[in-house]
C-alpha positions in Angstrom: 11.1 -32.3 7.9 9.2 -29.4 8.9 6.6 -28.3 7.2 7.0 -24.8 5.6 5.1 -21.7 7.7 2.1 -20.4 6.7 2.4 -16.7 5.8 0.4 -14.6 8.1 -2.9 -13.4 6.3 -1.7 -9.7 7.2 0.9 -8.7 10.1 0.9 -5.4 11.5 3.9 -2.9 12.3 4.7 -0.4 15.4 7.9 0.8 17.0 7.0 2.8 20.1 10.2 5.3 18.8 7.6 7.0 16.7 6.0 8.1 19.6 8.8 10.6 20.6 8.5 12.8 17.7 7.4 16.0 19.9 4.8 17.9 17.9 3.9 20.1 21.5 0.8 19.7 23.4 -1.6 22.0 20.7 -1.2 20.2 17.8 -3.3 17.7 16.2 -0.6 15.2 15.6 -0.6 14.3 18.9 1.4 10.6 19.4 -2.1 9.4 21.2 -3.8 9.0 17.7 -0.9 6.5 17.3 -0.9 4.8 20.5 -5.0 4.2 20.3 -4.5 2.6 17.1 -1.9 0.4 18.3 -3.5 -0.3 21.6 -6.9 -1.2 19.9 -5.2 -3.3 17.3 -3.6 -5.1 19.9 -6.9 -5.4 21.8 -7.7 -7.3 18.9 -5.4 -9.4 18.8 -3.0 -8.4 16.1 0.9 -9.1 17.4 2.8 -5.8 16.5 6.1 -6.5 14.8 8.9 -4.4 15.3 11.7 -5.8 12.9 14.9 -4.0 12.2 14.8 -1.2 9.4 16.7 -2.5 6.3 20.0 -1.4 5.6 19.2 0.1 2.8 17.0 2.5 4.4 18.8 5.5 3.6 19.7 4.7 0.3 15.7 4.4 -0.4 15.2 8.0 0.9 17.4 9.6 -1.5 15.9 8.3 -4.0 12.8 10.5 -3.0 14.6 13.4 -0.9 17.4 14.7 -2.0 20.9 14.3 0.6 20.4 18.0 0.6 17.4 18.0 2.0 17.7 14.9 4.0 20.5 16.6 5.8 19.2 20.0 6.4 15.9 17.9 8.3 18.7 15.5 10.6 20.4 18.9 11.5 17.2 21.0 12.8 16.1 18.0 14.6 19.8 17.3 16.2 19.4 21.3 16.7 15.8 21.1 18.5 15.2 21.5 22.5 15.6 18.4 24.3 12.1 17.0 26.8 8.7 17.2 26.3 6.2 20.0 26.4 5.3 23.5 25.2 9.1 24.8 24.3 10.2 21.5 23.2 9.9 22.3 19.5 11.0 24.2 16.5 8.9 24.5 13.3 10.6 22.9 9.9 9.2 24.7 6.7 6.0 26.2 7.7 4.4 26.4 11.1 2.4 23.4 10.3 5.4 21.0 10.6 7.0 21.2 14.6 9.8 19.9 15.1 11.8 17.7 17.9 14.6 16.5 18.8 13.5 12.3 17.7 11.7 14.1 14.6 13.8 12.9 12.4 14.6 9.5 13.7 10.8 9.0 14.0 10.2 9.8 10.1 13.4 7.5 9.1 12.0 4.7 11.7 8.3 5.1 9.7 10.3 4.5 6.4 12.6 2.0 7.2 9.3 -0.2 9.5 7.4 -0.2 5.6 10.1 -1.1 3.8 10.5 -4.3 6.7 7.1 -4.9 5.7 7.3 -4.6 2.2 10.2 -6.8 2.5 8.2 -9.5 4.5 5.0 -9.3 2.0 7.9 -10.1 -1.1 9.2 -12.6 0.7 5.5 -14.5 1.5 6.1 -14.2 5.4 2.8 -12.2 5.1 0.2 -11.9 2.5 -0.2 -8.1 3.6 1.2 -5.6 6.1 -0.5 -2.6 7.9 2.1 0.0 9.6 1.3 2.2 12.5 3.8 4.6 12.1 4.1 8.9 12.5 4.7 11.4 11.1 2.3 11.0 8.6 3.9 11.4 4.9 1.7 11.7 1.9 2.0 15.5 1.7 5.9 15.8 1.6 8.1 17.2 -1.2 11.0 15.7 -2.8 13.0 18.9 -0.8 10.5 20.6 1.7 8.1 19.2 4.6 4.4 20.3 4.5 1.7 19.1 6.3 2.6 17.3 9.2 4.6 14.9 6.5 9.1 15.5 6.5 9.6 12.1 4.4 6.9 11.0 1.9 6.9 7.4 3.3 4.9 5.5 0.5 6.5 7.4 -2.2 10.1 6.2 -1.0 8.5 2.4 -0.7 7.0 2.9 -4.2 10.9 3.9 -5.7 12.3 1.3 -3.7 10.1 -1.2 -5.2 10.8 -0.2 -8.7 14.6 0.4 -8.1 15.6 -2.0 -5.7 12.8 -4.9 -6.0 12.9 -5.4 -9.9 8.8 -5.0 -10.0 7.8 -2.3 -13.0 4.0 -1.3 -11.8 2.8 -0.2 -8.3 -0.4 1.4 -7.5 -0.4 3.5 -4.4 -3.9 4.4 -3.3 -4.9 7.1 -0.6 -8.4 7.7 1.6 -6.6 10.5 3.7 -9.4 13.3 3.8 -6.2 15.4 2.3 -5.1 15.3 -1.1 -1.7 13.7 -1.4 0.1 16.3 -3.1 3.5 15.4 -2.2 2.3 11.6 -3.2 1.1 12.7 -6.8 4.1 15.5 -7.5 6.4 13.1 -7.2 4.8 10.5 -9.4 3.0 12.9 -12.1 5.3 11.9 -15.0 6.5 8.5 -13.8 5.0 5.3 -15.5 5.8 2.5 -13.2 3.5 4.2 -10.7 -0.5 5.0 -10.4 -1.7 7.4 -7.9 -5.3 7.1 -7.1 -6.6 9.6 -4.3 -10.0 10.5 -3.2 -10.7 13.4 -0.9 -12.4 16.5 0.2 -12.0 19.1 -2.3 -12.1 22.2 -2.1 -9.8 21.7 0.7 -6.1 21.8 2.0 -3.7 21.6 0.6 -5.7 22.6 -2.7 -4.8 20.1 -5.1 -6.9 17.4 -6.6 -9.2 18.3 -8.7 -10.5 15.8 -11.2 -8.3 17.0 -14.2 -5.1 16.9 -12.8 -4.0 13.6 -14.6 -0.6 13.0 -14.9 1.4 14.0 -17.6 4.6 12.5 -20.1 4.7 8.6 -19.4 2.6 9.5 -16.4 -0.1 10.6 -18.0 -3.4 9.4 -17.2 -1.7 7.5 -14.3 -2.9 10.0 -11.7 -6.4 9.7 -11.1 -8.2 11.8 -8.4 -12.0 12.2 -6.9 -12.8 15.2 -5.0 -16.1 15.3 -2.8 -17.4 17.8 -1.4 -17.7 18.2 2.6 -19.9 16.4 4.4 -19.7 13.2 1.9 -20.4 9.9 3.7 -19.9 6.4 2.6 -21.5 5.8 -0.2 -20.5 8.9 -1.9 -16.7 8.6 -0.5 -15.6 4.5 -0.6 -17.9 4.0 -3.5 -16.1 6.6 -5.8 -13.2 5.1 -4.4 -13.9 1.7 -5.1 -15.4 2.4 -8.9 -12.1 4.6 -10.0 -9.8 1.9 -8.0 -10.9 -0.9 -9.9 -11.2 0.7 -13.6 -7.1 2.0 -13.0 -6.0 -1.5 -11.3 -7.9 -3.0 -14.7 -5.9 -0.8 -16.7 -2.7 -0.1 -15.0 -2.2 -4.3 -13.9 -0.2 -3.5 -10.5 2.5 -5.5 -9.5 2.0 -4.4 -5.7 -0.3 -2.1 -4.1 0.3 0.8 -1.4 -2.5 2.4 0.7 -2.1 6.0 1.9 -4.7 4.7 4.9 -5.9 8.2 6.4 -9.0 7.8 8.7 -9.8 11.8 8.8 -12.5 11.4 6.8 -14.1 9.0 9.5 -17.5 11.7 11.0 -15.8 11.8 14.3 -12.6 13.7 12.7 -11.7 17.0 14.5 -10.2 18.0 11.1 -11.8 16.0 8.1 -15.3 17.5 8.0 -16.6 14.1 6.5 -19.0 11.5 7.0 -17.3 8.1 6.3 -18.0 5.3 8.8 -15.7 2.3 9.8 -18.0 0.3 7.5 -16.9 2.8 4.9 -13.0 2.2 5.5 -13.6 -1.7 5.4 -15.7 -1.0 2.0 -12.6 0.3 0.6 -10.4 -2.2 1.8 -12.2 -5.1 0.6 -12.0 -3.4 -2.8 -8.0 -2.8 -2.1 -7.6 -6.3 -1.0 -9.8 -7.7 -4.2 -7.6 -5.7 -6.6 -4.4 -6.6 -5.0 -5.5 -10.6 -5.4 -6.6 -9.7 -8.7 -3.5 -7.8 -10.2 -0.5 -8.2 -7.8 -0.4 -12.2 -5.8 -2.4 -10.5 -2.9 0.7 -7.6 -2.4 -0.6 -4.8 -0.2 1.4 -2.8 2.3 -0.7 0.1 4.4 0.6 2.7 6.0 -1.3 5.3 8.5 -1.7 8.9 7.6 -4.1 11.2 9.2 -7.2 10.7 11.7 -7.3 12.8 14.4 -10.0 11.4 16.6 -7.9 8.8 18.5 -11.1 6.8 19.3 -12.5 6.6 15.6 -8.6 6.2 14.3 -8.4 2.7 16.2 -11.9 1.3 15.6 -11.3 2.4 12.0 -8.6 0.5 12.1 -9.4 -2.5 13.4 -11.9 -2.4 10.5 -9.2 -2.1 7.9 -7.0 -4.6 9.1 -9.7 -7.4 9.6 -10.7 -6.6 5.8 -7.2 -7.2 4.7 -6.8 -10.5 6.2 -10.2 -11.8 4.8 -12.8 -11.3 7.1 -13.5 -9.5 10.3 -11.5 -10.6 13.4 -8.8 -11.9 11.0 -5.4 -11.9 12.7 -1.7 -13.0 12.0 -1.1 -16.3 12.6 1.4 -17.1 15.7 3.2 -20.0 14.3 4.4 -18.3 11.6 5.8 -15.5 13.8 9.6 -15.6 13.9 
């Protein structure tokens, strides 16, 4: 009888299709952040799974987007020019969201490639998944795009979890330099999910300050800690890491979702910040100590921001070895299917 495979201490997730969406050659968004990270974490020896998006991919967006919505981004991409370059694009909802023609296809490949690894972390083929997807998500409405984000892609995992996977608590917890707003709108009155973000502040998109809390069954369920530009490790993971543990303490996840961002990382075009990689593993150790603590281990990341692609891939390197245990920790190949 064989004996039964040993989950993989964390497995990490990239399907080269989110590479296409075409955001033209000015933008920050670029599809080389993406491809260093992948590259590096490969370089490192982490085997990138690419498994089929659930079937019920779809059906776990509306729950966030409405079809309205959902529709009306399919039929600008499926309108979008065709190729690469300059006039490749169209902008969706404000000029900071350009548009292609695999736009859409990308964001629904990002969802469907968490929910795969959700799916493998519930099912103990993997203690923990990290997933190298774009466009980034955190700052998308239930019915508008903003940000660089068209489909909020932890928010949809974080419905699905409570509406398709029979759990009742899940913490989703975000280092982006930017304030989820998307994230926390959706959540703000919802008690089955905690929404812990730290950031810059004042900053884009202008949202979370310390008082904004929650409110209804959600209240006191939202928990946010500005700091101020130029904040650096101790000042950044360490309020992270103090308000993280006091809201898994009180909230008792069942699972736990990271908005990884690495724009705070000093090297960031964009973030203004001072965080190190040391600073990103400071808060994953904390993430990966309250997922043992409160949730079996459960913890799915998925990429956000960072805009340096150098400092994106050593950060997340970092991150990754911290979620399997210890640095150089990768999945383990006899457990791969």
């Amino acid at each position: 009888m064989d004996a039964p495979a040993v989950p993989d201490a964390v497995r990490v997730y990239h399907d080269p299709l989110v590479l296409r969406h075409d955001t033209g050659p000015f933008h920050p968004e670029q599809p080389g952040r993406v491809e260093a990270c992948a590259a590096a974490l490969a370089a490192a020896g982490h085997r990138l799974h690419a498994p089929p998006s659930p079937e019920r991919t779809l059906e776990a967006i509306s729950r966030v987007h409405p079809a309205g919505y959902v529709e009306r981004l399919r039929q600008a991409a499926a309108r979008a020019p065709a190729g690469a370059g300059e006039r490749a694009f169209t902008l969706f909802d404000s000029p900071d969201n350009p548009l292609g023609a695999a736009t859409f296809d990308a964001a629904v490949r990002a969802v469907g490639l968490t929910l795969a690894a959700v799916d493998d972390v519930l099912a103990g083929r993997a203690r923990s998944g990290f997933v190298v997807v774009r466009p980034p998500g955190h700052h998308a409405r239930a019915r508008s795009a903003m940000g660089f984000c068209f489909l909020n892609t932890v928010a949809v995992a974080a419905r699905d979890l409570l509406a398709a996977r029979g759990l009742a608590r899940v913490l989703v917890a975000d280092f982006d330099v930017h304030h989820g707003n998307g994230t926390q709108e959706l959540f703000w009155e919802d008690g089955g999910v905690a929404y812990l973000s730290v950031h810059r502040y004042p900053f884009y998109p202008g949202t979370g300050a310390s008082d904004e809390a929650g409110a209804g069954a959600g209240r006191g369920l939202t928990v946010n800690v500005p700091r101020p530009a130029g904040s650096g490790d101790d000042p950044y993971a360490g309020g992270f890491s103090d308000a993280l543990e006091a809201l898994a303490e009180r909230f008792r996840p069942e699972m736990v979702l990271v908005s990884a961002g690495f724009d705070a990382h000093g090297e960031d075009p964009l973030g203004g910040m001072a965080v190190t990689e040391e600073g990103f593993a400071r808060m994953t150790r904390t993430l990966a100590e309250v997922a043992r603590l409160w949730a079996g281990g459960r913890l799915v990341s998925v990429l956000e921001g960072g805009y340096d692609p150098g400092a994106v891939g050593r950060s997340a390197v970092r991150h990754v070895s911290e979620l399997g245990g210890c640095p150089g920790a990768i999945d383990t190949p006899e457990s791969q299917p």
